[in-house]
N, C-alpha and C positions, 0 to 999 in steps of 0.2 A: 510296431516296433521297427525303428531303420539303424539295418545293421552297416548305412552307408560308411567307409572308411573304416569300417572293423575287422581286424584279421579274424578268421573262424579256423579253426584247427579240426581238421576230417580225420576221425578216426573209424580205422575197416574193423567191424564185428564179424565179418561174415566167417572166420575161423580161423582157430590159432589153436596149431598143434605142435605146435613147438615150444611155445614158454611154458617152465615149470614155474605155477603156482609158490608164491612165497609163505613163507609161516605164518604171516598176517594176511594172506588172504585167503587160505586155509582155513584159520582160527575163523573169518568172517562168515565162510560160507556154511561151519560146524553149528555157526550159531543164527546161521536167518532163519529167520519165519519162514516158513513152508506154506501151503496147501494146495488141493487138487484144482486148479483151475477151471476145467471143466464144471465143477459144482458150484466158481465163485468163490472159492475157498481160501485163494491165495491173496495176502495180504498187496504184495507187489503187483501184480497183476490186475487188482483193483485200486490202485495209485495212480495205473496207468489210464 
């Protein structure tokens, strides 16, 4: 892949404790898929 001449947009995960969560992202997170990691469990986490 060449990302020559492409702008890329850096965004910080590293923490954010200051923005409150909106209703839609609330509503998103009521309804994700879950599981324990540890056991393989979680669907996200094996996408990864």
């Amino acid at each position: 892949m060449n990302l020559e001449g492409t702008e890329v947009e850096t965004i910080d995960l590293r923490s954010d404790t200051v923005t409150k969560p909106s209703r839609e992202m609330r509503e998103a997170m009521l309804e994700a898929e879950v599981g324990d990691d540890v056991y393989g469990e979680d669907p996200t986490v094996l996408q990864l």
